[in-house]
C-alpha positions in Angstrom: 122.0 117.5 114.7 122.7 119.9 112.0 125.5 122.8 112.3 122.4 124.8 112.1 121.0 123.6 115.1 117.9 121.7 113.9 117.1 118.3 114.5 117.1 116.7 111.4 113.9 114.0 111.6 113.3 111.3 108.8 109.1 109.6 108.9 109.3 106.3 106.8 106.6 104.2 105.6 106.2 100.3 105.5 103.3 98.1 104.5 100.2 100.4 106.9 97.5 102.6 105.4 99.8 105.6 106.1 97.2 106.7 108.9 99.7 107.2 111.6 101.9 109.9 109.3 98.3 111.4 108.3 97.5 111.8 112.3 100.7 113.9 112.7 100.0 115.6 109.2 97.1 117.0 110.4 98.3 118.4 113.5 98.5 122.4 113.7 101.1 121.8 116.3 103.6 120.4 113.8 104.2 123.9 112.4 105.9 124.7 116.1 108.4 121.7 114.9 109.3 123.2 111.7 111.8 126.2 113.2 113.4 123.0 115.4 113.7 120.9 112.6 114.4 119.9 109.0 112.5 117.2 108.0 115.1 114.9 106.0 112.1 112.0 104.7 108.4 112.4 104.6 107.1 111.6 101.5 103.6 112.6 102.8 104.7 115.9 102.8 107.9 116.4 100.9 108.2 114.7 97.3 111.9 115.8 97.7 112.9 113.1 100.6 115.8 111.1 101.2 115.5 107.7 102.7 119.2 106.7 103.3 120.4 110.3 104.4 121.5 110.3 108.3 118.9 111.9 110.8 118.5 112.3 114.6 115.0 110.8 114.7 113.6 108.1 112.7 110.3 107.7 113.2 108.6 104.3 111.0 104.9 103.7 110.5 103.9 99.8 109.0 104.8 96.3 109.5 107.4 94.7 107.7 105.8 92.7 105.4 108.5 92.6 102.2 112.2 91.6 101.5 112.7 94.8 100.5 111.5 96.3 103.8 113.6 94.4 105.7 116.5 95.6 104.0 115.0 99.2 104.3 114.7 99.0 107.7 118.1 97.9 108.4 119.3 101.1 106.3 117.0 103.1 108.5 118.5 102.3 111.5 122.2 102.6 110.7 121.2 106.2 109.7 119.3 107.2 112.8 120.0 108.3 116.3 117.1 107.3 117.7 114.4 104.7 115.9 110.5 105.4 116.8 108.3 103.0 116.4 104.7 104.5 115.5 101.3 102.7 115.5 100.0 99.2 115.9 101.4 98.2 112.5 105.0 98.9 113.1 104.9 98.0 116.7 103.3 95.0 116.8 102.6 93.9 113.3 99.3 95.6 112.8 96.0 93.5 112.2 97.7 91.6 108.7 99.3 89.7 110.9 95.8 88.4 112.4 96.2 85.2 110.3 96.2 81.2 110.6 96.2 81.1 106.8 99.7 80.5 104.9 101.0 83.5 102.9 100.8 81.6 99.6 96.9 81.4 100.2 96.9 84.9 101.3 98.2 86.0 98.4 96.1 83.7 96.3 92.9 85.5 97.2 94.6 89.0 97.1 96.2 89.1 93.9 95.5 85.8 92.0 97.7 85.0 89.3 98.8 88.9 88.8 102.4 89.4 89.1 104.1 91.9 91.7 107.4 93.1 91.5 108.5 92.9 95.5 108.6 89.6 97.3 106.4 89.0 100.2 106.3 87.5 103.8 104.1 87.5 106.5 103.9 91.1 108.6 105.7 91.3 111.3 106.8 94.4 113.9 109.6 96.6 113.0 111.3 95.4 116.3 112.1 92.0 114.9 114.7 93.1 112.9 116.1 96.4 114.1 116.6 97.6 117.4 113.7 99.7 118.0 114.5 102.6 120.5 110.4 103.5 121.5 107.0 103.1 120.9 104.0 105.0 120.1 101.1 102.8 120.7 97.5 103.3 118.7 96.0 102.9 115.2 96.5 105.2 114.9 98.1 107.0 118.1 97.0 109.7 120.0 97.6 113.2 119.2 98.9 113.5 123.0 101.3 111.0 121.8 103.4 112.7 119.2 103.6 115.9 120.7 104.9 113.9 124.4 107.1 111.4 122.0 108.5 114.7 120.0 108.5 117.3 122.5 110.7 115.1 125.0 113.3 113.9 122.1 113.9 117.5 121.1 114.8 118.9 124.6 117.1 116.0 124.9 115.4 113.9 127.7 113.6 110.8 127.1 109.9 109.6 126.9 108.3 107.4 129.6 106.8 104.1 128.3 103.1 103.4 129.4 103.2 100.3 132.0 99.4 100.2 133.1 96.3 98.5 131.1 93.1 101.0 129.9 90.8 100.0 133.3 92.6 102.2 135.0 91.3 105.3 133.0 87.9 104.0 132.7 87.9 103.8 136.2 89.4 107.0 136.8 86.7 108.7 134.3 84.0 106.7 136.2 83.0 104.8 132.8 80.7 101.2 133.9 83.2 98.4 132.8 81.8 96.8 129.8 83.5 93.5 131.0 81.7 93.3 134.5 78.4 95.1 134.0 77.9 94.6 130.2 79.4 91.2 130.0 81.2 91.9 127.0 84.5 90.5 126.0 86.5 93.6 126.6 90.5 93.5 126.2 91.1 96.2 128.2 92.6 94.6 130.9 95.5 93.7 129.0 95.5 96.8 126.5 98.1 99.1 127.2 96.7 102.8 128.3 96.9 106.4 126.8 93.6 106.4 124.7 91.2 107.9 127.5 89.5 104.8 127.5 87.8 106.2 124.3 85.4 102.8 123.1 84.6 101.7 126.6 83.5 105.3 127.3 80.7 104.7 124.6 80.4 101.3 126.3 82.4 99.5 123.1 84.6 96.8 124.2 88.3 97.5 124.0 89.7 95.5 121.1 93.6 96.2 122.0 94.7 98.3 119.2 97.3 100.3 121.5 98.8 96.4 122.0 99.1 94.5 125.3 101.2 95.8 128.6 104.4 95.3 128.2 106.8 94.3 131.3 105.0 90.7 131.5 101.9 92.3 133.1 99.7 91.4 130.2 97.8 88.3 132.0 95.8 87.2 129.5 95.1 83.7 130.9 93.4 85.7 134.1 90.9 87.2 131.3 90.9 84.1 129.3 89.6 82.8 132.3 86.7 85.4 132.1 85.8 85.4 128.7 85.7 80.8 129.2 83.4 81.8 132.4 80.9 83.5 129.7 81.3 81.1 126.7 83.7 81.4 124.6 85.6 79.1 123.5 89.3 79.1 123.3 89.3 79.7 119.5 87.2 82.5 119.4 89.5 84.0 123.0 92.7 83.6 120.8 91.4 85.0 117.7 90.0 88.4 119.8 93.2 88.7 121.8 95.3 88.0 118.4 93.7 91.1 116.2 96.8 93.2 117.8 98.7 90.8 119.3 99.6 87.7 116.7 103.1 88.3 117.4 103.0 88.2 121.4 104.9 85.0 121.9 103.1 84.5 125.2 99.4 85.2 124.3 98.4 81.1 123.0 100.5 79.7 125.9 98.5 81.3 128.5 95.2 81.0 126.9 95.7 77.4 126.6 96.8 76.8 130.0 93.3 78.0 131.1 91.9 75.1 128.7 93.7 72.5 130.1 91.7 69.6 130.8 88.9 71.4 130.0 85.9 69.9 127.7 84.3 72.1 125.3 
């Protein structure tokens, strides 16, 4: 914190669409940070930034999906208090890293012979190279989100993580569970809360973008035992679960353990 009092707050963005910064952007509440703060890095919103200047709160959006990001991110952290996490990108590795494919094929069909001047790897979460201090789950997150994430580091205390799946507030809202009565392959029994249960509200199944439960309560071979019971086959169970989980290192052993000795 500044001799002035303000907390000085850096926003950094990786390889993402930039959604997550644009969801804060847009938020009248962020003019009630301004007096508390002193924005240090946002090049959404300040074209005079520093990225390697020291701040209380870092807060990252995208996977890292570059050398150069790695090294970046590493910079980040010795410069920051506290490191946030923010959207499905930078916490779990966002949907480019929903992939079989090799990166050279990858990069084949993207940019073909053309030349590009950083050198590229597969995405992967923030937290796999820096110690990430918390989340905020969504692509992008909830408004709710920020201001709890914000308003809590600012007063000095600390934000609680979300340890409970999305059925519980489509139950507690009363929505019909698209799993049971729709028979649709919904993820939200493994999808980590704080949306409302927004899709299956509309009765869209839940495609896990806030990320699975945390705390090794994310059972996804008791729903890969569901979605088998209505016919899918463990390819097309792995390559639902993996739109925002590729990096969960427990997701393809579970699933396959439902499949053993199974015929399909």
């Amino acid at each position: 914190m500044e001799g002035n009092g303000k907390v000085r707050i850096g926003f950094y963005a990786l390889t993402s669409c930039y959604g997550c910064q644009l969801q804060l952007a847009m938020m009248d509440e962020i003019l009630q940070l301004i007096p508390n703060a002193e924005i240090v890095c946002w090049f959404m919103v300040e074209r005079q930034s520093f990225e390697d200047k020291p701040v209380d709160i870092a807060l990252i959006e995208g996977s890292v999906s570059t050398e150069e990001e790695v090294e970046l991110v590493k910079r980040i952290r010795g410069n920051a208090r506290i490191v946030v996490a923010v959207g499905a990108c930078a916490v779990q590795g966002g949907v480019q890293s929903w992939t079989d494919k090799p990166l050279e094929e990858l990069w084949k069909t993207v940019y073909g012979d053309g030349k590009v001047k950083f050198e590229p790897k597969m995405a992967e979460p923030v937290s796999k190279y820096i110690k990430v201090d918390y989340n905020i789950y969504g692509c992008p997150p909830e408004k709710k989100d920020f201001l709890y994430t914000l308003g809590t580091l600012l007063i000095g205390s600390w934000p609680e993580d979300i340890d409970y799946p999305v059925c519980v507030e489509c139950r507690l809202k009363g929505y019909p569970c698209v799993l049971i009565e729709k028979g649709e392959p919904c993820l939200g029994p493994i999808t980590r809360a704080g949306c409302d249960a927004r899709c299956p509200g509309f009765g869209i199944a839940c495609i896990g973008c806030r990320g699975a439960i945390g705390y090794d309560v994310a059972w996804f071979d008791s729903l890969a035992r569901t979605f088998r019971e209505k016919g899918l086959t463990r390819e097309e169970i792995i390559e639902r679960m993996k739109i925002f989980n590729a990096h969960n290192p427990k997701l393809e052993e579970m699933v396959n353990k439902i499949f053993e000795g199974v015929k399909e």
